[in-house]
N, C-alpha and C positions, 0 to 999 in steps of 0.2 A: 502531523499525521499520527503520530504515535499517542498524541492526547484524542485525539476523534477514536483510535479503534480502542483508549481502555474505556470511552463511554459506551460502546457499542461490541462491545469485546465477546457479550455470548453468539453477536453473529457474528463476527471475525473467526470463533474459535470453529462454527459448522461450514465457513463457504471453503469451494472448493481448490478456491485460488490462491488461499491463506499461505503467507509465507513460509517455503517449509527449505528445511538443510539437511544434507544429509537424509533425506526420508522422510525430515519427521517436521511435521509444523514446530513453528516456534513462535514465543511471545513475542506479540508486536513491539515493545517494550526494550528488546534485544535484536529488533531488526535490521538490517543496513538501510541505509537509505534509499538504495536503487532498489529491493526487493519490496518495503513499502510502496516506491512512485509504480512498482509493477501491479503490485495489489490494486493500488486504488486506479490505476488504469483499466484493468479486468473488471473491479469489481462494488467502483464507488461512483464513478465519474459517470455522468449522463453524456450520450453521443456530445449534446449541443459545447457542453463543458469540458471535455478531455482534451481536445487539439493545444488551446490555452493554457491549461491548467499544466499541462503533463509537456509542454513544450519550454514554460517558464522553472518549472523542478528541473528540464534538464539543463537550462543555462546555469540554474544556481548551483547542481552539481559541478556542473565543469568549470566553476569558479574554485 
C-alpha cells in the first residue's frame, strides 16, 4: 500500500481521507497499517473490490 500511494502520492497528499495523527496528515510512508487499509477503504477501492480486498488485510492484520 505504501508503494501504490508514493506513486500516486500528489493525490494521496489533496484527498480528504488521507491518513492524518494528531491533526495533521502524515506521509504514507510512516503510516500504520490499519490507517492505510482505512485510506484505501474510503478512498481507493471500487464498491465491486473493497468487501475482498479490505476483508483479506484484516485477516493478515490479525495475524
Amino acid at each position: 500500500m505504501q508503494f501504490f500511494l508514493s506513486v500516486y502520492y500528489e493525490g494521496y497528499k489533496i484527498d480528504t481521507n488521507a491518513v492524518m495523527q494528531r491533526g495533521k496528515q502524515i506521509e504514507p510512508d510512516v503510516a500504520m497499517f490499519n490507517g492505510l487499509r482505512l485510506f484505501f477503504e474510503t478512498s481507493v477501492w471500487n464498491d465491486a473490490e473493497l468487501k475482498d480486498k479490505n476483508d483479506w488485510l484484516k485477516e493478515v492484520q490479525g495475524k
